[in-house]
Backbone and ligand atoms as CSV (ligand in chain L), in Angstrom:
chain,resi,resn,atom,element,x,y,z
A,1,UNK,N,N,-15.572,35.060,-5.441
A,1,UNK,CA,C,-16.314,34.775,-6.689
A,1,UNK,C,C,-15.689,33.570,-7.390
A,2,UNK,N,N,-16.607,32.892,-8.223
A,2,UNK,CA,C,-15.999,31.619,-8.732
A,2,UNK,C,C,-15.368,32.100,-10.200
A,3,UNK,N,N,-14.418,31.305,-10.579
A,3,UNK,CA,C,-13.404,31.461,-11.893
A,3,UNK,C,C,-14.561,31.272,-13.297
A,4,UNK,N,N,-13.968,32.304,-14.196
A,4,UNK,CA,C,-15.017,32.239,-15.069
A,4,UNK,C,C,-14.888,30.959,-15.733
A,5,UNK,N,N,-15.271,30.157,-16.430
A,5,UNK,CA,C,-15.421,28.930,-17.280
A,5,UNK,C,C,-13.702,28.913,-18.116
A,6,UNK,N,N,-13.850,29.774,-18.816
A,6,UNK,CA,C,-12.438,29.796,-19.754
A,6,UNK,C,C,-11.270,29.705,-18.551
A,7,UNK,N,N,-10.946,30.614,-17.619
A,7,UNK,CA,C,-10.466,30.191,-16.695
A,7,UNK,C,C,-9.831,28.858,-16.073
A,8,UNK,N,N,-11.013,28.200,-15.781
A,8,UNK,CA,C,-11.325,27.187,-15.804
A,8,UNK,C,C,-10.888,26.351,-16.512
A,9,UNK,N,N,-10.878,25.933,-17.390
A,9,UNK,CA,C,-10.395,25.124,-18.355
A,9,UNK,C,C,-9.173,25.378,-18.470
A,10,UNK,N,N,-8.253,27.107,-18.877
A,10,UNK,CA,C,-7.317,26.914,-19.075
A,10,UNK,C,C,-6.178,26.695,-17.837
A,11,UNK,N,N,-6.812,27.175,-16.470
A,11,UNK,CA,C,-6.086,26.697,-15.767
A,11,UNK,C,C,-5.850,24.939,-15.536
A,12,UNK,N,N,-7.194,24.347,-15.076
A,12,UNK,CA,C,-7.031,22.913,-15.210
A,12,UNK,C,C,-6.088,22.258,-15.779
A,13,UNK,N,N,-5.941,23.091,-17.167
A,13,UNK,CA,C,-5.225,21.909,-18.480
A,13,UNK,C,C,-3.848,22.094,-17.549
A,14,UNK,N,N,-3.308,23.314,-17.510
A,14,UNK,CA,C,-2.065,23.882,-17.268
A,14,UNK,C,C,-2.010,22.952,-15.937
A,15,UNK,N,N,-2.718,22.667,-14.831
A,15,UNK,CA,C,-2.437,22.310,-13.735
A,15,UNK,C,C,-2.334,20.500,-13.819
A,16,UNK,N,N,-3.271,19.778,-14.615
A,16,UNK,CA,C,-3.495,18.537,-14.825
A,16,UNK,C,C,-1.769,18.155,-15.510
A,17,UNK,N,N,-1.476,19.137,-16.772
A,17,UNK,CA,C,-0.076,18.669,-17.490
A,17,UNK,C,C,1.161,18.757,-16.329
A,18,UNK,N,N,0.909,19.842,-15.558
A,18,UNK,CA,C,2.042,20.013,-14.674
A,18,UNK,C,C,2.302,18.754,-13.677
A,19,UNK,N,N,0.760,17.930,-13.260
A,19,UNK,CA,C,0.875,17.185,-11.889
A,19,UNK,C,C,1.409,16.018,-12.799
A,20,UNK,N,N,0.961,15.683,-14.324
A,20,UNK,CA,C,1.585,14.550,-15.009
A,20,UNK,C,C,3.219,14.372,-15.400
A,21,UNK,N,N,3.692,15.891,-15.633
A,21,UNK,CA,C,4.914,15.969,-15.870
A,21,UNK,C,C,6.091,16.459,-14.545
A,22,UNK,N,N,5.236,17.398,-13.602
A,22,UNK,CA,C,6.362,16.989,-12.371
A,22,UNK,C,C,6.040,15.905,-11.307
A,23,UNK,N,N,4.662,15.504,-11.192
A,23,UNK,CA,C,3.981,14.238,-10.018
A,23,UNK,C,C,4.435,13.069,-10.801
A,24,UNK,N,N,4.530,13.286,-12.105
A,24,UNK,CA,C,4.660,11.808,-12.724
A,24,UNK,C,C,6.279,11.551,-12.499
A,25,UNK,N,N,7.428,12.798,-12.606
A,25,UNK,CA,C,8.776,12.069,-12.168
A,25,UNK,C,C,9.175,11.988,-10.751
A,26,UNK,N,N,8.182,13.178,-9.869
A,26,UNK,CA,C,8.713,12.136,-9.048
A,26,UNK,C,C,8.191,10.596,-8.343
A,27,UNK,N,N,6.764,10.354,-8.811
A,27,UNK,CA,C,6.540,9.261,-8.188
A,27,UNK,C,C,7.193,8.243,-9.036
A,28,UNK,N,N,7.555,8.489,-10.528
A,28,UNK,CA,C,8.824,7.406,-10.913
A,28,UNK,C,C,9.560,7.175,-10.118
A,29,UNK,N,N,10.084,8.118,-9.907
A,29,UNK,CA,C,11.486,7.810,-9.277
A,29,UNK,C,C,11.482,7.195,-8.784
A,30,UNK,N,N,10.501,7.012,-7.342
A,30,UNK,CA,C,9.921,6.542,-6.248
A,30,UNK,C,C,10.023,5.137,-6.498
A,31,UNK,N,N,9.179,4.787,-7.551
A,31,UNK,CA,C,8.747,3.596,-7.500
A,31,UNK,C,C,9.953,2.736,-8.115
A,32,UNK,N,N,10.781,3.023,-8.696
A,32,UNK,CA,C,11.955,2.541,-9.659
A,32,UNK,C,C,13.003,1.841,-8.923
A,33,UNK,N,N,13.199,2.243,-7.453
A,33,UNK,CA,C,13.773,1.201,-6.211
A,33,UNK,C,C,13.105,-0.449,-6.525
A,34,UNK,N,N,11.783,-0.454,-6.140
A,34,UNK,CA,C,10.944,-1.418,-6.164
A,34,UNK,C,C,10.577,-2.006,-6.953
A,35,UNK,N,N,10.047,-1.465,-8.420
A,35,UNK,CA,C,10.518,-2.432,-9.405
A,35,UNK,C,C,11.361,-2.649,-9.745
A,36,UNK,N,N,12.933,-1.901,-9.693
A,36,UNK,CA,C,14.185,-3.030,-10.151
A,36,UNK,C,C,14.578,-4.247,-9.294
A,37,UNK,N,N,14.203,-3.677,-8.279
A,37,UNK,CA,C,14.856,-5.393,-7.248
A,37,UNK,C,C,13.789,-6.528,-7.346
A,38,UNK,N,N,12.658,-6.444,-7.808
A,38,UNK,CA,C,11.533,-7.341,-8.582
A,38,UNK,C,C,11.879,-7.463,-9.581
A,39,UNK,N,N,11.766,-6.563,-11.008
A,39,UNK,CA,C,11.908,-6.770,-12.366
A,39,UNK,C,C,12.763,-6.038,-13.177
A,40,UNK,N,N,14.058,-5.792,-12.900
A,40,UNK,CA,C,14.850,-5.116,-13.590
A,40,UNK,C,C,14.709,-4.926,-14.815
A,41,UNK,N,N,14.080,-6.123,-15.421
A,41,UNK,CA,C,13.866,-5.350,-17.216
A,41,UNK,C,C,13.104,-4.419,-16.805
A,42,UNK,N,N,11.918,-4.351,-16.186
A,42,UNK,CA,C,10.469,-3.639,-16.716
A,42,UNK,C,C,11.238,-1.865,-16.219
A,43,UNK,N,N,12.497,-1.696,-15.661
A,43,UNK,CA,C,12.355,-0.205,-15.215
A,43,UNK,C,C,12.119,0.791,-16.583
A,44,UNK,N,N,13.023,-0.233,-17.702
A,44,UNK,CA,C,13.519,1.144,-18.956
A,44,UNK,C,C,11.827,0.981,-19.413
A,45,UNK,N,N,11.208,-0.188,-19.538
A,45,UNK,CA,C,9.478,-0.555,-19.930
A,45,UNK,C,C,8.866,0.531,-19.456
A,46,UNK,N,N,8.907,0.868,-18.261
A,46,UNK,CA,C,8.188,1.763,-17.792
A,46,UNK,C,C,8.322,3.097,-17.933
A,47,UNK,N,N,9.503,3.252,-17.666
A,47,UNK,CA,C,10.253,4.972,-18.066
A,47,UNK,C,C,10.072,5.354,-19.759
A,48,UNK,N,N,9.822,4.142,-20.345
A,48,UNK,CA,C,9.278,4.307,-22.274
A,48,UNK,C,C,7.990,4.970,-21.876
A,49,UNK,N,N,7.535,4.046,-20.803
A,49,UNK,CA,C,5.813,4.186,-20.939
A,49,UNK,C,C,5.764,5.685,-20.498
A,50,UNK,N,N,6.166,6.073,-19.402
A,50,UNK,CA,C,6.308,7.640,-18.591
A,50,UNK,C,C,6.380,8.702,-19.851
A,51,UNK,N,N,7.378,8.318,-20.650
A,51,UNK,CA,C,7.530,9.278,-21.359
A,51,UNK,C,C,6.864,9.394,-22.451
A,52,UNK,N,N,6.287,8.632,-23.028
A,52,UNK,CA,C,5.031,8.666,-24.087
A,52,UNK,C,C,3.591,9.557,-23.683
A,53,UNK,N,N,3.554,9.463,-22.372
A,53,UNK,CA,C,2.468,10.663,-21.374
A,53,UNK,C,C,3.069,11.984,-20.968
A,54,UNK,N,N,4.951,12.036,-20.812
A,54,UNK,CA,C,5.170,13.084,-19.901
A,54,UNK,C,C,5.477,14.158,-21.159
A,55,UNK,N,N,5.987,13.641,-22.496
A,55,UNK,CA,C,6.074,14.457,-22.682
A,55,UNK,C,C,4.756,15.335,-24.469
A,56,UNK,N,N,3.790,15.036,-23.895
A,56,UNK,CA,C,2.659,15.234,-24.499
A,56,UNK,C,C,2.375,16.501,-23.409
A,57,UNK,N,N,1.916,16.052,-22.234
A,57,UNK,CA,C,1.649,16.844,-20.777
A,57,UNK,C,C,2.844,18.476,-20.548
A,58,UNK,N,N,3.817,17.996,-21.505
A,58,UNK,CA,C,5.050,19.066,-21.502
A,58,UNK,C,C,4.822,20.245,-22.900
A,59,UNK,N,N,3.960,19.503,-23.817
A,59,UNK,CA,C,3.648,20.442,-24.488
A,59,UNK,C,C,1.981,21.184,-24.534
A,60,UNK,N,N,1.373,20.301,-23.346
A,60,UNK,CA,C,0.595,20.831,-23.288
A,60,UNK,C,C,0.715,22.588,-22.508
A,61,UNK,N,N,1.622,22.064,-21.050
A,61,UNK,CA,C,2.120,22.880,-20.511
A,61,UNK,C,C,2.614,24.688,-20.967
A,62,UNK,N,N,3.333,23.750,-22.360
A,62,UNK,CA,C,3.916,24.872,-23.572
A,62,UNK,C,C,2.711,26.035,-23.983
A,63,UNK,N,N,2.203,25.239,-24.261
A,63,UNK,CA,C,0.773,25.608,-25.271
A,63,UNK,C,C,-0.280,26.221,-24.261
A,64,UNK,N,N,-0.849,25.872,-23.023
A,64,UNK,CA,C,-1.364,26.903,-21.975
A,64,UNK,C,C,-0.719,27.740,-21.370
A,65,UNK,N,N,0.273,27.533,-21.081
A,65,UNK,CA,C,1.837,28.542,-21.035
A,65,UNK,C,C,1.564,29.784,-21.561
A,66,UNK,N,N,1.469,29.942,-23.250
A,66,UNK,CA,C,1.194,30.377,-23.682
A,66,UNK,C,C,-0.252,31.391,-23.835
A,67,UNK,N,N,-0.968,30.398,-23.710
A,67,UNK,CA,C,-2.716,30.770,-23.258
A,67,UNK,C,C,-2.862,31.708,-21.915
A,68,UNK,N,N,-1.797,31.290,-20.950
A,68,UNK,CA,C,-2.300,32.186,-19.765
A,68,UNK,C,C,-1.265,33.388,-20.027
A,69,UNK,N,N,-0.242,33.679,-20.652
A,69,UNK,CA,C,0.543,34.896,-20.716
A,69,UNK,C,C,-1.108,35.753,-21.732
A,70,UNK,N,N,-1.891,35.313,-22.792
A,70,UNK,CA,C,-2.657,36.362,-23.552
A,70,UNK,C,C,-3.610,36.785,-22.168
A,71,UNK,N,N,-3.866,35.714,-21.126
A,71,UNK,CA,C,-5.038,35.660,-20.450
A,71,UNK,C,C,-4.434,36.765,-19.034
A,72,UNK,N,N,-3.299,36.633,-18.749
A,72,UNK,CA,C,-3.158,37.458,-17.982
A,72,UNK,C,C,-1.335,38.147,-18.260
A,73,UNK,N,N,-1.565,39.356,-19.317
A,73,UNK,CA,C,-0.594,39.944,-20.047
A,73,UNK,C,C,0.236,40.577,-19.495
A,74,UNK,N,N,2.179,39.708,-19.663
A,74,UNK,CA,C,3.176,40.491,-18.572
A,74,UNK,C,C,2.872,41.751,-18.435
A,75,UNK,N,N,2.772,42.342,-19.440
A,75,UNK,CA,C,2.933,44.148,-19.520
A,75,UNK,C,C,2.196,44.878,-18.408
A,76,UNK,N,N,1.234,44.092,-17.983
A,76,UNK,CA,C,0.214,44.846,-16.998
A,76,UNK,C,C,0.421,43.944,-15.550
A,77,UNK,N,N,1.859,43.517,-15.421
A,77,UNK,CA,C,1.874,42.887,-14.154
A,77,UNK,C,C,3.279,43.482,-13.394
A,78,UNK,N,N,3.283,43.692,-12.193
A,78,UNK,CA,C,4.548,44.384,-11.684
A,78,UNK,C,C,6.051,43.830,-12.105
A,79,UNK,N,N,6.654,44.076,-11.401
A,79,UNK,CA,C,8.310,43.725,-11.927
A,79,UNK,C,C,8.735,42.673,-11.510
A,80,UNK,N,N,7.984,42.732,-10.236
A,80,UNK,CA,C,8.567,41.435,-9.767
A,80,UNK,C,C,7.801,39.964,-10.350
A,81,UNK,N,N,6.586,40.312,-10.696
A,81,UNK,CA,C,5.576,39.386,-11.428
A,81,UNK,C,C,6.993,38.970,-12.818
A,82,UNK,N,N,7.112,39.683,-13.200
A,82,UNK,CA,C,7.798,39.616,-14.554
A,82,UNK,C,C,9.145,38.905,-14.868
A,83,UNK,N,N,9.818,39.304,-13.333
A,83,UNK,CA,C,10.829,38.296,-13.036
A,83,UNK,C,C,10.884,37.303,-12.586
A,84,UNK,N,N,9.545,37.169,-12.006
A,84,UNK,CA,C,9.472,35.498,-11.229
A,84,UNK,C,C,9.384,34.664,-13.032
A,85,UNK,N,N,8.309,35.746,-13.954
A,85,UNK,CA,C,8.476,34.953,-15.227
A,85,UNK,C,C,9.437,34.304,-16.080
A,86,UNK,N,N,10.143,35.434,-16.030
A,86,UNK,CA,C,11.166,35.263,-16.742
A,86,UNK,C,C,12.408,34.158,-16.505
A,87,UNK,N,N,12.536,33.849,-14.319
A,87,UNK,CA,C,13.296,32.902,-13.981
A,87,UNK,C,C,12.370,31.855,-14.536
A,88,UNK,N,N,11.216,31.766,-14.572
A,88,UNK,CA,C,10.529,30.467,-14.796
A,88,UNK,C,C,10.457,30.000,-15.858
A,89,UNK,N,N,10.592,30.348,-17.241
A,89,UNK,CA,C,10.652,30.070,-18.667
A,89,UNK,C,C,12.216,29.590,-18.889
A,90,UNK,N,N,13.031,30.566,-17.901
A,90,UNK,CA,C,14.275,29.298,-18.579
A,90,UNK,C,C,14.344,28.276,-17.577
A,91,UNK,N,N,13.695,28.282,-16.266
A,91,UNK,CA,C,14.012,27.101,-15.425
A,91,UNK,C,C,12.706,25.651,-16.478
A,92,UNK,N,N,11.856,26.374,-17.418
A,92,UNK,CA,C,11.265,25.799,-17.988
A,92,UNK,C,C,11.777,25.304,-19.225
A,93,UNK,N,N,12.272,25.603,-19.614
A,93,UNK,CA,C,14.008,25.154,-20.610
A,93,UNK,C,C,14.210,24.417,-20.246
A,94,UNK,N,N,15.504,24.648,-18.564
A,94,UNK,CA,C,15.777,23.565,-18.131
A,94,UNK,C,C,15.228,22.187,-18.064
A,95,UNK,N,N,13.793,22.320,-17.559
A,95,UNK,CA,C,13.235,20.919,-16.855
A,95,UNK,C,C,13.242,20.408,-18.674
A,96,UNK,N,N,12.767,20.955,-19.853
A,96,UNK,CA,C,13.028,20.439,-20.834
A,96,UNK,C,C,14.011,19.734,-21.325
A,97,UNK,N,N,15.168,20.669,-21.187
A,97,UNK,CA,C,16.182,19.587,-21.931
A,97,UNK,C,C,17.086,19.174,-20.888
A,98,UNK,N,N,16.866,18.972,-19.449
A,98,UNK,CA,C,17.457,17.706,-18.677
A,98,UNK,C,C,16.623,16.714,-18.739
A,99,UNK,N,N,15.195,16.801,-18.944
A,99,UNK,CA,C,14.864,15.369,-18.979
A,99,UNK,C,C,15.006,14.571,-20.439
A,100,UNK,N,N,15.269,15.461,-21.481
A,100,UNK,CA,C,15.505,14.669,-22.570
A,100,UNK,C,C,17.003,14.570,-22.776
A,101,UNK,N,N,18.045,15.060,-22.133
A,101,UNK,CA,C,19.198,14.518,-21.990
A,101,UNK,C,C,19.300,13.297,-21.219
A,102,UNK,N,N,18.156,13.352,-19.838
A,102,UNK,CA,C,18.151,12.133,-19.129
A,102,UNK,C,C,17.790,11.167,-19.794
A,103,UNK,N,N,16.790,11.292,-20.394
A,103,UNK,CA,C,16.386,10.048,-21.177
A,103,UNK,C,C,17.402,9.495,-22.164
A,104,UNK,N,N,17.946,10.322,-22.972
A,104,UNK,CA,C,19.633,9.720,-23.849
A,104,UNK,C,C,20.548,8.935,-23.125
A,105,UNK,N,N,20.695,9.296,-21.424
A,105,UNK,CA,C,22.180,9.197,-20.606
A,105,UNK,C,C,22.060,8.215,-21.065
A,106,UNK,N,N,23.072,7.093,-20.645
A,106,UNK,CA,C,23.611,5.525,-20.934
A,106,UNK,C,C,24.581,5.422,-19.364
A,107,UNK,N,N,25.707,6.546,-19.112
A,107,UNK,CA,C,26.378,6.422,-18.179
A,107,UNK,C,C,25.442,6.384,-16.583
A,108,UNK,N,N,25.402,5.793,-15.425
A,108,UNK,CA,C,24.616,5.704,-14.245
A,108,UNK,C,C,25.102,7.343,-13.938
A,109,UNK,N,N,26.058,7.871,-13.563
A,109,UNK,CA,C,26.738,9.013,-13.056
A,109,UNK,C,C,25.602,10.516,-14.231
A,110,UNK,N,N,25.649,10.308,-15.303
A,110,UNK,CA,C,24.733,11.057,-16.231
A,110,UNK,C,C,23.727,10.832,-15.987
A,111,UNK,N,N,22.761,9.596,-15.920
A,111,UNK,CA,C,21.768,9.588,-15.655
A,111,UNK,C,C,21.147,9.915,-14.541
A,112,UNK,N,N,22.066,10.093,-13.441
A,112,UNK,CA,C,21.513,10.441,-11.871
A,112,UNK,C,C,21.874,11.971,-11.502
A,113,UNK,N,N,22.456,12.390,-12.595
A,113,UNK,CA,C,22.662,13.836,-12.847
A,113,UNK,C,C,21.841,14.529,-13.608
A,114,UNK,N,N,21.319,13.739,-14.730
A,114,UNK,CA,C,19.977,14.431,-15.706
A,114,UNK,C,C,18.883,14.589,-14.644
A,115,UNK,N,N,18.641,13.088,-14.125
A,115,UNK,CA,C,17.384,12.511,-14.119
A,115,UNK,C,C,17.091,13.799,-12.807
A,116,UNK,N,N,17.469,13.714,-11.567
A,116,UNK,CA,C,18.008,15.215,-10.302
A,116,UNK,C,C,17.694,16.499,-11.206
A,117,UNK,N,N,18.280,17.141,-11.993
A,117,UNK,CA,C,17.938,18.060,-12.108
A,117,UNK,C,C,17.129,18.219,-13.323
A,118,UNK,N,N,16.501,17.217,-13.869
A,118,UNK,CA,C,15.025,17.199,-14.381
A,118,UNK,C,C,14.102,17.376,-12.952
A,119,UNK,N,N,13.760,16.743,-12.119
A,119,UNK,CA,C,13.111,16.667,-11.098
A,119,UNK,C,C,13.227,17.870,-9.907
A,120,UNK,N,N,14.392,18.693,-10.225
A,120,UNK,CA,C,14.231,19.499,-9.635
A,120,UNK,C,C,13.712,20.891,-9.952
A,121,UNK,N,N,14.125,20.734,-11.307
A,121,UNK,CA,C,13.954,22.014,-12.317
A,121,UNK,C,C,12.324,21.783,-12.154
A,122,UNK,N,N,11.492,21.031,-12.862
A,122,UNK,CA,C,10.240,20.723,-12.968
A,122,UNK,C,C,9.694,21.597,-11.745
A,123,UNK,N,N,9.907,21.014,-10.680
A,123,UNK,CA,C,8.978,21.341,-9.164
A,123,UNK,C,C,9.583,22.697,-9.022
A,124,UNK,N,N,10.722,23.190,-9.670
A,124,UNK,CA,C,10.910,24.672,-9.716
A,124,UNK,C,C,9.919,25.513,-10.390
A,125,UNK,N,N,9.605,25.222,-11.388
A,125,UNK,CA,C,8.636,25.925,-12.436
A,125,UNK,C,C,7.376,25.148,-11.539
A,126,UNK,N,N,7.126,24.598,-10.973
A,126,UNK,CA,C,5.650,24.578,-10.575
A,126,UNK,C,C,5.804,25.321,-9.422
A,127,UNK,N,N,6.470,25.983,-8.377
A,127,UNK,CA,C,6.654,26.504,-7.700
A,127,UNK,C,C,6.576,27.997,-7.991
A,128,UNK,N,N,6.778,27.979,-8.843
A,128,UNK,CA,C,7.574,29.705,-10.027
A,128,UNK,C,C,5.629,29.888,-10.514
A,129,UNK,N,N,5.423,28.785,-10.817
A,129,UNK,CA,C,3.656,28.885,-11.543
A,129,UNK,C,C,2.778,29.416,-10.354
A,130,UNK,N,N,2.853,28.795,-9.531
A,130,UNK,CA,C,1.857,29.104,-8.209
A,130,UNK,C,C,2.304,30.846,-7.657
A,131,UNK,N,N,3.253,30.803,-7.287
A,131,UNK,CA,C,3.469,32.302,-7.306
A,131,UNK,C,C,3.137,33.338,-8.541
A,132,UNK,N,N,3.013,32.550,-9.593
A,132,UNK,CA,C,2.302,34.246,-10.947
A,132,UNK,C,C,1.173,34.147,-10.426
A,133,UNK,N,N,0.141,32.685,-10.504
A,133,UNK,CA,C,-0.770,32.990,-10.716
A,133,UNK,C,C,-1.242,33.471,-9.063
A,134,UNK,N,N,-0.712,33.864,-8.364
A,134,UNK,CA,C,-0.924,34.803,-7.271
A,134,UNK,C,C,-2.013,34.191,-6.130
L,1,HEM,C1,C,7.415,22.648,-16.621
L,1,HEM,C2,C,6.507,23.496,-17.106
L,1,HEM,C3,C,5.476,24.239,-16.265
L,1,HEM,C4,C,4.961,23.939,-15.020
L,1,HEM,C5,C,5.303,22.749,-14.133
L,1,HEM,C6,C,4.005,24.970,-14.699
L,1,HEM,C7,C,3.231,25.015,-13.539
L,1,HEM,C8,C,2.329,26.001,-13.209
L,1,HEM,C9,C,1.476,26.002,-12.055
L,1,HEM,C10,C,1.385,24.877,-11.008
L,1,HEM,C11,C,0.767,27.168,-12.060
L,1,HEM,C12,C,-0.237,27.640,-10.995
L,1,HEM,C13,C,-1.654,27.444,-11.482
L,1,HEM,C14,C,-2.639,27.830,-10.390
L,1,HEM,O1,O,-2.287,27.862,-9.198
L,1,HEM,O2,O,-3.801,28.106,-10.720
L,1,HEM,C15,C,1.183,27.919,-13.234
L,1,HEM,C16,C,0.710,29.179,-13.593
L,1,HEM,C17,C,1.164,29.930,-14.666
L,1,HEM,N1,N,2.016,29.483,-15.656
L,1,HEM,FE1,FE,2.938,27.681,-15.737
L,1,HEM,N2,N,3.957,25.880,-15.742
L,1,HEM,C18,C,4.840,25.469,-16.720
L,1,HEM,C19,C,5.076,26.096,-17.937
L,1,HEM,C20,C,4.652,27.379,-18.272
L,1,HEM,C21,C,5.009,28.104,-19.461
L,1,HEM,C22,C,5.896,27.515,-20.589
L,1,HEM,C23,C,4.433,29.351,-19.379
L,1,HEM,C24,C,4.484,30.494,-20.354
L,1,HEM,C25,C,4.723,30.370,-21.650
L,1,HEM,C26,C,3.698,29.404,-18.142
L,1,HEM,C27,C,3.005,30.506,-17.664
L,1,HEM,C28,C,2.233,30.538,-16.526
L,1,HEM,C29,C,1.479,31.714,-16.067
L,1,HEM,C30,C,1.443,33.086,-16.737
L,1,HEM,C31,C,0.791,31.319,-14.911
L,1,HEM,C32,C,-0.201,32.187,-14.096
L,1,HEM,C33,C,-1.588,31.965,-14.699
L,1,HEM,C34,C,-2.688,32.798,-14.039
L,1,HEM,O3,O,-2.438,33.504,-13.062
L,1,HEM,O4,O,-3.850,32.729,-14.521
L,1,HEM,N3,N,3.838,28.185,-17.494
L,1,HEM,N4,N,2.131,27.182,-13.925
């Protein structure tokens, strides 16, 4: 059977913010080889620009986050449902405040330590997402 409309929408949002905020660091990353050995100014240009989208997409995340716990309520989901949740809200912490520590670093050694486990944490919680929603 097809997903009802509300569904619909609220999954989309949740899935569109996720591909902007974990697809968007890692194809940064990606690309950040290639424009520094071309244009070394434009990397921090761009990583401004990333983050003026990623982290809008991070509270959207927040905010349907929210929408799908009323839409499909822990209390009526098994234990293990509950714990995959529960690892996933603080690995959802995490991806929060390593990427806004990353974005502060100044040191290369900090920044390749934020920036890693922003990127890993992220694709954790999208990993952690696909398994609730079953
Ligand atoms: C970095 C942040 C997050 C990412 C990358 C993320 C990613 C995802 C993904 C990819 C799905 C699977 C959607 C599908 O296959 O249809 C999902 C589902 C889900 N997410 Fe998130 N999510 C994030 C934050 C949150 C937060 C903050 C909450 C709760 C407050 C939350 C609660 C849920 C729930 C309950 C589902 C299952 C929805 C359902 O079965 O209808 N997520 N998430």
């Amino acid at each position: 059977v097809l997903a009802p409309a509300t569904t619909i929408v609220r999954l989309s949002l949740h899935v569109l913010a996720a591909a902007i905020w974990v697809g968007g660091q890692l194809t940064l990353a990606g690309l950040v080889p290639a424009v520094r050995s071309s244009a070394p100014g434009a990397v921090a240009i761009a990583a401004r620009r990333f983050s003026q989208l990623a982290w809008p997409a991070f509270v959207v995340l927040l905010g349907t986050g929210i929408w799908n716990l009323v839409a499909v309520p822990p209390s009526k989901q098994t234990n293990a449902w509950q714990a995959a949740l529960a690892a996933k809200l603080a690995i959802v912490v995490l991806s929060g405040v390593s990427a806004a520590l990353h974005q502060r670093a100044r040191g290369r050694r900090a920044i390749a330590l934020w920036g890693a486990t922003s990127g890993l944490s992220a694709t954790a919680a999208l990993v952690l997402g696909v398994a609730l929603a079953g």
